[in-house]
DOMAR-116504 format. One record per residue (C-alpha): x, y, z; residue in three letters. Coordinates in steps of 0.001 Angstrom, whole numbers, plus 500000, padded with zeros to 6 digits. Layout:
REM DOMAR-116504
XYZala...
//
This chain:
REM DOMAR-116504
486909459683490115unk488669461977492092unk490379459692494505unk491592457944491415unk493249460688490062unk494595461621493494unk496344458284493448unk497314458518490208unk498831461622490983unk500696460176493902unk502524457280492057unk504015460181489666unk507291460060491134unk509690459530487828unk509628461468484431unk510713464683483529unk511338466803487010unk511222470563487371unk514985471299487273unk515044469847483426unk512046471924482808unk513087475494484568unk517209475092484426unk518787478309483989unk519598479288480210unk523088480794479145unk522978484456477834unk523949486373480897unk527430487185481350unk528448485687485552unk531695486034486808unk532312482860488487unk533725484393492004unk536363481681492114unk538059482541489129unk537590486677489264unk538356489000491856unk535419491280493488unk536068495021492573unk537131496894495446unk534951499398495223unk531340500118493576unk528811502470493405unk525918500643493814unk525650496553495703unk522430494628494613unk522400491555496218unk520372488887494558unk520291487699491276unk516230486983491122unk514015488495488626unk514025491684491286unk518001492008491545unk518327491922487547unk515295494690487195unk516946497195489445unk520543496886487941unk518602497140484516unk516482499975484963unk519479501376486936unk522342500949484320unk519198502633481798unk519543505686483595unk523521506147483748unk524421505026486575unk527811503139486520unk530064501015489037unk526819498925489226unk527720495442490790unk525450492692491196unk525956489681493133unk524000486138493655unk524885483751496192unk523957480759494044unk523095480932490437unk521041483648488380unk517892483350488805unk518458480399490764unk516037481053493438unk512130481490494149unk512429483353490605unk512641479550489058unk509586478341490303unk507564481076489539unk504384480242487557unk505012482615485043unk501701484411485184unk501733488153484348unk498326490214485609unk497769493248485490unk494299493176487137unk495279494417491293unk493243496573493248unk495935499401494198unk496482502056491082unk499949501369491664unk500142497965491039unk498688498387487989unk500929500530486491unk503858498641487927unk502154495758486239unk501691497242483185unk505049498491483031unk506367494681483401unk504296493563480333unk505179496359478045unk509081495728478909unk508838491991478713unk507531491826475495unk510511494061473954unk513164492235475668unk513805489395473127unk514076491985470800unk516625493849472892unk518819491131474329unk518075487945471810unk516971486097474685unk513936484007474437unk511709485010477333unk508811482535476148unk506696485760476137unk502996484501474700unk499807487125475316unk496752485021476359unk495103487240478262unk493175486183481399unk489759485268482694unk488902486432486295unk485740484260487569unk482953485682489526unk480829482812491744unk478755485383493358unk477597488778492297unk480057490440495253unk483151489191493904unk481516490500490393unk480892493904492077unk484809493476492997unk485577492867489315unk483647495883487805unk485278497912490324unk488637496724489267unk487378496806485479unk486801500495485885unk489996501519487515unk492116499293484845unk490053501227481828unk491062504232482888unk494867503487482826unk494745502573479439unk494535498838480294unk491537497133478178unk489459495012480033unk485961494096480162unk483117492488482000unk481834489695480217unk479104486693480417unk479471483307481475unk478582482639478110unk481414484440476360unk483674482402479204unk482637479318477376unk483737480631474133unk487184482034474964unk487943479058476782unk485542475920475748unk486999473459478545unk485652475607481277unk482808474427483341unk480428477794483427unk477459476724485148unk477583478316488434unk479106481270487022unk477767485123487298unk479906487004485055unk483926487250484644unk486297489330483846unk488630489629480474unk492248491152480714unk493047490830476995unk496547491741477109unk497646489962480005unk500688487229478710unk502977484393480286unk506022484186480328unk509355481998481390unk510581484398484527unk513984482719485140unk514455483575481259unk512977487511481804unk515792487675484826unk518432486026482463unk517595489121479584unk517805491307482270unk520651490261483360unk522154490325479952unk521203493546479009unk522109495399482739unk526098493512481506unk525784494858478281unk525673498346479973unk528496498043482352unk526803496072485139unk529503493064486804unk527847490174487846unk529004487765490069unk527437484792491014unk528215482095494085unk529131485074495962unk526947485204499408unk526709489009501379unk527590488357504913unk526540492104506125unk526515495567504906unk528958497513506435unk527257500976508378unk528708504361509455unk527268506877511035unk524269505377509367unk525229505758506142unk525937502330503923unk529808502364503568unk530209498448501588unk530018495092502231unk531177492116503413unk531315489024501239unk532646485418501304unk535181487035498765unk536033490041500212unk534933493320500825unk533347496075498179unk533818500005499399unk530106501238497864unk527628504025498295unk524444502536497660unk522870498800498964unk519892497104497496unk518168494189499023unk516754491957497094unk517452488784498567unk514129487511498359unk513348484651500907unk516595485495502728unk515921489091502651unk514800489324506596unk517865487846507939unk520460489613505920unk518708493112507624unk519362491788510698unk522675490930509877unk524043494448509240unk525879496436511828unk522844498821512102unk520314496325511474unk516890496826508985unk513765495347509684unk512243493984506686unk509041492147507517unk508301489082505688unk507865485431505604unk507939482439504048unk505139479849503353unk504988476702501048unk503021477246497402unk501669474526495782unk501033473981491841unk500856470734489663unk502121470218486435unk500010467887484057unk501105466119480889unk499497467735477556unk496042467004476681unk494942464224473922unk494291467693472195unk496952469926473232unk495929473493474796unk496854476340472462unk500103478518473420unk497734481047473618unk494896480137475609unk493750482348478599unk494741482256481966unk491561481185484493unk491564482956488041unk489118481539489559unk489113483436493445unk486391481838494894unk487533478742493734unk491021479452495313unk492766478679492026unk494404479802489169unk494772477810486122unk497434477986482823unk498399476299479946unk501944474663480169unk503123472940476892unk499789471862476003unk498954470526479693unk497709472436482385unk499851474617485308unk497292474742488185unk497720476316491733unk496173478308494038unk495902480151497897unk494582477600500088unk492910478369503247unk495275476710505472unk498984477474504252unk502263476134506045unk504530478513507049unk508168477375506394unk511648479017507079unk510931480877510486unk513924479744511964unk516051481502508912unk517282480625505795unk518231477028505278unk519625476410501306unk521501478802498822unk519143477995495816unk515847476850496201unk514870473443495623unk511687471485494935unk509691471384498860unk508256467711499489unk505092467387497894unk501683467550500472unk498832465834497894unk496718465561501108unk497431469442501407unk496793470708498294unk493685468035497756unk490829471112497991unk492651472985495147unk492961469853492752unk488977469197493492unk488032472741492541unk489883472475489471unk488030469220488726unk484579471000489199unk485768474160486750unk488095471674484239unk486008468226484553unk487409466733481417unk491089467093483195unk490042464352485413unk491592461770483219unk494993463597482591unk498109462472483870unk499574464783486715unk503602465076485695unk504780466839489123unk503519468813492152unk505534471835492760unk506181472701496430unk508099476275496509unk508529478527499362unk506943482130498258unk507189484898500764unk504412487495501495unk503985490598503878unk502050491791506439unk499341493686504766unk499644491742501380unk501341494454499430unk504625494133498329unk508176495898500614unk510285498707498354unk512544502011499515unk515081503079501540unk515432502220505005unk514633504189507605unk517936503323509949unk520140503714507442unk520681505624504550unk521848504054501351unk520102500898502269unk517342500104499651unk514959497144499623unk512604495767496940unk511243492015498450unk508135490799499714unk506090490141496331unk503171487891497907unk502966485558494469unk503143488588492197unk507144489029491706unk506646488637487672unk503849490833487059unk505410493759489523unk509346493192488604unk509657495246485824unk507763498197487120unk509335497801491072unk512579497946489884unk512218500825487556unk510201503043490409unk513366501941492694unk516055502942490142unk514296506744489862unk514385506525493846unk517687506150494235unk518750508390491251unk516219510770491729unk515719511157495560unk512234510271494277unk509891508115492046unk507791508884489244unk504286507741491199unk503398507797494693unk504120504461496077unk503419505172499696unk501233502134499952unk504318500047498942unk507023501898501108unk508876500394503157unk508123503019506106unk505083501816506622unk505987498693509133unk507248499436512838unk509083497390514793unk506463495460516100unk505487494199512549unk508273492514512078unk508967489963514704unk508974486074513245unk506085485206515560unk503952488428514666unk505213487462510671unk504283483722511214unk500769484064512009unk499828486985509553unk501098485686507125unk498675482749507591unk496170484818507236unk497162487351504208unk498008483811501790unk494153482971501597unk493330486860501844unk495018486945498172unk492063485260496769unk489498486039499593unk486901488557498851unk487854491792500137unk485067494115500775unk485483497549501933unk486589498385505553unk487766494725506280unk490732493991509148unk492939491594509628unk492288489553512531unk495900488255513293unk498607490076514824unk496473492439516967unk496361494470519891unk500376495148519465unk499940498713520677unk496635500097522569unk495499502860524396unk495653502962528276unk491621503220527998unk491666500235525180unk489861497554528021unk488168500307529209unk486348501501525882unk485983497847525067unk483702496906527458unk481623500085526208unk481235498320522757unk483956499550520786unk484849497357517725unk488191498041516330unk490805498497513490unk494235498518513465unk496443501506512291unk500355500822512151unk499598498438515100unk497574500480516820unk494039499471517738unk491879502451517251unk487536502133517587unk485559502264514542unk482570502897516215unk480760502120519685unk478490498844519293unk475170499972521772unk473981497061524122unk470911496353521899unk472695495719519172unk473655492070517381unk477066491914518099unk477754488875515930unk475959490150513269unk477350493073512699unk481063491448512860unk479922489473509814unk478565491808507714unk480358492634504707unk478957494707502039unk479703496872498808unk476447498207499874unk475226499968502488unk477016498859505682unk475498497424509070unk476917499692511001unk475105502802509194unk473202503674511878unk475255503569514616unk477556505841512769unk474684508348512084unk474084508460516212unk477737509480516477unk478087511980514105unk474550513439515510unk475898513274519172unk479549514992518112unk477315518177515958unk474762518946518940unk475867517688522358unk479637516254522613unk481529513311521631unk485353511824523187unk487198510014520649unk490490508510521855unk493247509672519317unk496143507938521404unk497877506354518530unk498351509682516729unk502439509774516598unk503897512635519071unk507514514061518742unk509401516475520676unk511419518782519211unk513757520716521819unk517100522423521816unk518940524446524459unk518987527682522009unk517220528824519020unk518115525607517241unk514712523553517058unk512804526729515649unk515071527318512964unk515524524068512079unk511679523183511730unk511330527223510047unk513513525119507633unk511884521825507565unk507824522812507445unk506391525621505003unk503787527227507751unk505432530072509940unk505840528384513527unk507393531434515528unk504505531971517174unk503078532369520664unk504203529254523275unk500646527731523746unk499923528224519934unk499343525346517717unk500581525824513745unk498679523078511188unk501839522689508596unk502901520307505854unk506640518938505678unk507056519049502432unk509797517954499550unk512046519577496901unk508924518860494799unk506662521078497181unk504943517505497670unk503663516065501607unk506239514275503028unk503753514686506088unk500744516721507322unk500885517765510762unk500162520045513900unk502753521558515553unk502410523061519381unk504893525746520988unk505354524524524747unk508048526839525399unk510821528837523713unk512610525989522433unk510719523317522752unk507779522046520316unk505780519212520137unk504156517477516965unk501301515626516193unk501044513769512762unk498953510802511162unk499631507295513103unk501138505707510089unk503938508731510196unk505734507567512779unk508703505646511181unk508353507860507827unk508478511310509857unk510965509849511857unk513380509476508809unk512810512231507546unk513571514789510034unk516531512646511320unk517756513083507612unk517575516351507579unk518384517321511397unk522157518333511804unk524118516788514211unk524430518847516813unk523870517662520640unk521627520448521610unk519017519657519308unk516697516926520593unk514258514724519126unk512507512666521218unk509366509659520081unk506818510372522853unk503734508654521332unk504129506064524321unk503987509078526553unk500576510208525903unk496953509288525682unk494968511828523563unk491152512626523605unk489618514761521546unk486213516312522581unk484191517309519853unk480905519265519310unk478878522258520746unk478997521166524309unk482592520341524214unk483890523815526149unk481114522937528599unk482573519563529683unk486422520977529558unk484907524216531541unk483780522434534189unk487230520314534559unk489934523293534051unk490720525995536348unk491148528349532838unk488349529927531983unk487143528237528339unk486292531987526801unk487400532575523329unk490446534772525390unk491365532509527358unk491283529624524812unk491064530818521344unk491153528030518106unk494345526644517512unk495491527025521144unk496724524045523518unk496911523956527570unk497256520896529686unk495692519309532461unk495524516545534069unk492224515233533446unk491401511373532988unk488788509906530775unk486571508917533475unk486375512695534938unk485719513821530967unk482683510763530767unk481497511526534335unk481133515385534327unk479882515002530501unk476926513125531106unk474499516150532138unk475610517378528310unk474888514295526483unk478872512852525960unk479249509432524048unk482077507472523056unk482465508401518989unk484922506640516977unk487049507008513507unk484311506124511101unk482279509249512450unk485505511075512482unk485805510064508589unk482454511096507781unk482885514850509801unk486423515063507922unk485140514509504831unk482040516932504894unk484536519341505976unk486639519048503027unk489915518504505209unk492305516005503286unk494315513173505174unk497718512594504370unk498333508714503037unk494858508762501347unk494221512256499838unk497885514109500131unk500927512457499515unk504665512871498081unk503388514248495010unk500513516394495889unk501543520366497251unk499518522626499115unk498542524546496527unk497065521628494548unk494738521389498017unk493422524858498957unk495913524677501450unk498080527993500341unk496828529447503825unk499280527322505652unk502093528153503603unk503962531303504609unk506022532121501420unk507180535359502868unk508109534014506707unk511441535384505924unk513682532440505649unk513735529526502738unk512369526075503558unk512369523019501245unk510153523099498962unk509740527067498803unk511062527052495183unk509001524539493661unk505878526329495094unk506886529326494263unk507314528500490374unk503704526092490814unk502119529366491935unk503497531709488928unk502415528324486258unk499751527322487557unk498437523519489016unk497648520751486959unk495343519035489416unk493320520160492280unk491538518429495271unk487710518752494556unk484412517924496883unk482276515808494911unk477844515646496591unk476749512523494496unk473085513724493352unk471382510590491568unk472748508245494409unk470557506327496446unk472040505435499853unk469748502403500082unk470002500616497060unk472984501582495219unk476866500476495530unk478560502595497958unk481754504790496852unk484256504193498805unk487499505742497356unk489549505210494138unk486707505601491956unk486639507298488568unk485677510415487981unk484577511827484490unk484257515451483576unk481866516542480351unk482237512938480093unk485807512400480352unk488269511068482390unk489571513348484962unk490864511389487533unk490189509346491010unk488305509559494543unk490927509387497086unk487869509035499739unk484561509036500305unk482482509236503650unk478416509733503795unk477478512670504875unk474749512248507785unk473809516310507659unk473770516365503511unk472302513352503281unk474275512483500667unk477797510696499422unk480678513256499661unk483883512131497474unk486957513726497460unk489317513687494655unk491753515715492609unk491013516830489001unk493011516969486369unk493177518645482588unk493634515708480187unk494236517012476707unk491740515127474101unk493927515744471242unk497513514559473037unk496228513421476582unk498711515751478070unk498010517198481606unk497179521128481428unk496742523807483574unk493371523143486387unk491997526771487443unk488740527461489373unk486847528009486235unk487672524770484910unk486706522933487440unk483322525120487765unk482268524840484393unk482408521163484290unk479736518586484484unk480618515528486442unk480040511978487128unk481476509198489447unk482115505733488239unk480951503403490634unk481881499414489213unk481031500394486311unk477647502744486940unk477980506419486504unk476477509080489173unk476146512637488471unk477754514984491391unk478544518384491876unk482164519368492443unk482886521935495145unk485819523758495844unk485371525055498961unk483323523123502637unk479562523484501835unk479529525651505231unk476179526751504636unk474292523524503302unk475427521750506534unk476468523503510082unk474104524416512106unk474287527839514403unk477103527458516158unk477742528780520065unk480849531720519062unk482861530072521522unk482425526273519672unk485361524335518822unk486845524654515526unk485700520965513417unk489083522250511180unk491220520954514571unk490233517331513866unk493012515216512296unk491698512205511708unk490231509325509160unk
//
């Protein structure tokens, strides 16, 4: 049956084609380029007149900005916009791009009403299949996080499948997923009401008008360069979509923005002999590897196949997208799984097979922010199949960026700082990205790694600590060891184990943590970043007095744990700072930092040519010993004596010791390889928060028991000073708590693993932002900040000590609730054993 469809399919070469089905609609005022001059000057240059472009000047032109011009190359919504399949989901894993999602479907629904505009806006909500009771474990998890947004969803039973959607084969089925209020709509009509309204407020569009570069000075955006003519602006915003990579590189200072293109596949059908309803649900069916829609009573069907073709390496090729040639012999596994779920579609007359090019990022998630080279240069690309659903949200979060300094959320995850260099080389792009296009539907369990792309950075010891079983992840490029494999273990095994449950690798973990509490443990930290800070007078101390809240005019040798913080008193970065000498400091922060820090101290650095700052990550390996027997092993290597004088907490020296001399001397005291799951687990016992999972932009000190390194009275202002000083006279409205799950049972029960609900006296109070096992408790340790939801207005109030005391609380695990007791402070006594006085401080570790 199926190879009679498939040739069917194939002979469907006439009849209505996709441009008569998707052509752009009048409504939004263009400027035809020919026939109007450019302005000479603007405030603010989007380029690309996509669903992206159209949110940004939008949202933008909402919040009073003016001298807002917008130009497209080809037509509005002309390119990947057009083919879009016009699903809108609000069902993602990251808390972010929910809201963002959510956002998009509350301000698609209004805009007909607000432009007159037909946007073909229909709610249906959606059906997310589970085949297996993992990828239902993966649903309730999702299920819990969208409830608590305000997003109704439930988990349902193959049964109740059959009845919101009868044409649905259910059989193999475990359970599903229902997103209600999920919709479809036409996108290239939502980026045509954009467009409409962003004119309405003052916004000049121009269309046919290609951006040749962006003209840089002193790395600050100064205008552009068009076919037309030149534009004197301020502001630059990249939204060029599939062509978004090359204009970067085009600029006089060029910006990296890694993405890449691959071919998607969907088929249109004619309708069925009893025509779907406008309002039937969507299907996702993941481990199927489709998705499934109704299109004017037929069927839209498409999905993430396992073995996608990159397209477009070589650069951009067209001006508006057309119609790719059709692969049936490609997309063949996608059209037999929606046989087996849809069998009575086997009859139904295929009308087209859509070919489009759809670009997607290294790590799936989707590219926003302001450069890091230059300043004035913002981005919002790389929406890996989800450009409707996040559009509306994106562009608003970029809008408050620009015209705040700032968003409303966090959206580190999404931030454009996250990549390197090394990310965003074509051949590096081409091969992940084969990888993340079947990862979209793939299960994703916790702890996995991407497998392509690696070993771009590694540690002078990296061959070394491999052949001593280390099995790795990668951090900003960076291989770092999980753990250390021991000979008798099942290698293979282990590599395929994937659980929500206990993991495979418990064990060995537990041995590490043991080793690093009573003997010692090295743990190569190499791919920590490392700046220098030096100046030839008094410049680099004031400057970073300025830039960091702690008080760092302290001893040379000393080290200083700080935060670099915002206007908002929020963690632009969490670090360790070292005095080498007078005027010279040097500055250890998170791996992922190193293109964010970078930015932001270049920013805010003046220009003067006796201040330095110098990258020297490259320079340095970095081992950390760890446990009682620690001093013993460096005491036996150093010509200092290790005593408490000598080498107090918080205190650096160097010397010129090599891993092998640390391992060799070390083995009379026990020493073992440890790696950054034990590190987790130790961090998280401790109560010491990580920037990028517990801190970030919009979480201060003083939110995180961290007033200690804050020195309001160091006698000089720094940013962020005044927010934290009117935070500390009002009062926080969330604080980072220690959660001990008590009813849990390691064993048998889903793991936490962060992002989880928590519920105080039985109401929501917020989310884990991590969770480790605890190998001396015995028990799950979350961390998570709480907040004071209002149950009359849901408005945050003021979190004190006694609130959080009083409170009874539980953990929502996919769905199942654990009771645990919230802490405030490290359980100190409940878990460290007698320590030697002259032990190393656990509070030095930096790690996740």
């Amino acid at each position: 049956m199926f190879s009679r469809l498939l040739s069917v399919a194939r002979r469907q070469r006439t009849g209505r084609g996709w441009q008569n089905w998707s052509s752009g609609r009048s409504g939004a005022p263009a400027a035809e380029a020919h026939s109007v001059a450019l302005p000479a000057q603007a405030h603010v240059v989007i380029c690309g007149g996509g669903i992206m472009g159209t949110s940004v000047a939008y949202h933008l032109s909402k919040m009073g900005w003016k001298d807002i011009v917008l130009l497209e190359q080809g037509r509005l919504a002309a390119g990947s916009t057009r083919f879009c399949a016009g699903i809108l989901s609000t069902a993602r894993h990251l808390t972010i791009e929910q809201k963002m999602a959510d956002y998009s479907n509350k301000l698609y629904q209004q805009l007909e009403q607000e432009t007159g505009i037909q946007t073909g806006y229909i709610r249906t909500g959606s059906i997310f299949l589970a085949q297996t009771q993992d990828r239902l474990i993966s649903l309730k998890r999702i299920n819990s996080r969208l409830n608590v947004i305000g997003i109704p969803s439930e988990i349902i039973s193959p049964k109740k499948v059959a009845e919101l959607h009868p044409l649905l084969n259910v059989h193999d089925l475990v359970g599903a997923m229902h997103v209600p209020e999920d919709a479809v709509v036409s996108s290239a009509d939502v980026a045509l009401a954009l467009a409409s309204a962003a004119s309405q407020n003052g916004v000049q569009i121009y269309d046919r008008t290609s951006v040749l570069h962006v003209m840089v000075k002193k790395g600050q955006v100064t205008g552009v360069e068009t076919d037309k003519g030149q534009i004197e602006c301020q502001y630059f915003v990249n939204c060029a979509g599939q062509w978004a990579y090359e204009l970067g590189l085009s600029n006089e200072e060029p910006v990296s923005i890694p993405l890449h293109a691959c071919e998607h596949f969907y088929l249109l059908t004619r309708p069925l002999e009893t025509p779907l309803q406008s309002n039937t649900p969507t299907v996702v069916d993941a481990d199927g590897r489709i998705y499934i829609r109704n299109w004017q009573g037929g069927i839209l069907s498409g999905g993430f196949e396992k073995n996608p073709k990159p397209i477009f390496t070589e650069g951009k090729n067209q001006l508006e997208i057309q119609n790719l040639q059709e692969d049936w012999d490609h997309f063949e596994p996608l059209l037999s799984s929606l046989l087996r779920r849809m069998p009575e579609l086997e009859t139904l007359e295929i009308m087209k097979l859509v070919n489009c090019p759809e670009t997607f990022t290294p790590d799936m998630r989707c590219i926003m922010g302001e450069s890091p080279a230059v300043q004035g240069y913002y981005v919002l690309v790389g929406m890996n199949s989800a450009g409707l659903s996040f559009a509306g949200g994106a562009g608003r979060y970029l809008a408050e960026w620009m015209v705040h300094g700032y968003p409303s959320e966090s959206i580190w995850e999404l931030d454009l700082k996250r990549f390197g260099a090394l990310q965003s080389s074509r051949t590096f792009l081409r091969h992940r990205v084969m990888e993340v296009m079947p990862l979209l539907y793939d299960l994703k369990v916790p702890r996995w790694d991407f497998q392509t792309g690696r070993q771009l950075r590694t540690s002078p010891l990296y061959d070394r600590l491999d052949a001593q079983g280390a099995r790795w992840m990668e951090k900003h490029g960076f291989e770092r060891p999980k753990y250390f494999v021991p000979p008798d273990k099942d290698l293979l095994a282990l590599e395929q184990s994937k659980t929500f449950y206990k993991p495979d690798w418990f064990d060995i973990v537990e041995s590490e943590v043991k080793c690093c509490k009573e003997a010692v443990c090295v743990i190569d930290m190499s791919s920590f970043t490392k700046f220098e800070i030096t100046s030839t007078g008094d410049q680099a101390l004031e400057i970073l007095q300025y830039l960091f809240s702690n008080d760092l005019d302290v001893p040379v040798g000393h080290i200083v744990h700080t935060g670099m913080l915002n206007e908002g008193g929020g963690y632009e970065n969490d670090c360790s700072i070292a005095r080498l000498s007078k005027r010279s400091f040097f500055m250890i922060s998170p791996t992922d930092q190193q293109v964010h820090c970078w930015a932001w101290l270049k920013k805010h650095m003046p220009e003067d040519s006796n201040l330095l700052l110098e990258d020297v990550t490259w320079k340095y390996t970095a081992l950390n010993l760890i446990g009682p027997r620690a001093v013993d092993v460096l005491s036996e290597l150093s010509y200092a004596p290790m005593t408490p004088d000598h080498f107090p907490s918080l205190f650096c020296k160097y010397a010129l010791h090599v891993y092998n001399e640390v391992m060799s001397v070390g083995q009379k005291y026990g020493i073992r390889n440890a790696g950054y799951y034990a590190l987790r687990s130790l961090r998280i016992e401790k109560f010491f928060a990580f920037w990028g999972q517990d801190l970030n932009t919009l979480t201060t000190p003083l939110e995180c028991g961290r007033e200690s390194r804050v020195k309001l009275d160091k006698g000089m202002d720094f940013i962020g000073r005044d927010a934290l000083l009117q935070q500390k006279q009002n009062g926080v409205y969330k604080r980072l708590t220690m959660f001990i799950l008590d009813d849990h049972d390691t064993d048998l029960d889903l793991w936490p693993w962060w992002g989880e609900p928590i519920y105080r006296n039985g109401q929501y109070a917020g989310k884990t932002t991590s969770s480790a096992y605890s190998y001396t408790l015995e028990r799950h340790v979350c961390l998570g900040f709480v907040h004071n939801f209002s149950e009359d207005t849901g408005e945050e109030q003021v979190v004190t000590a006694d609130f959080i005391n009083r409170g009874e609380y539980e953990i929502d695990i996919a769905g199942h609730r654990f009771q645990a007791k919230a802490k405030l402070y490290p359980v100190t006594s409940l878990f460290t054993h007698k320590r030697r006085k002259d032990d190393v401080e656990l509070s030095d570790l930096h790690g996740k």
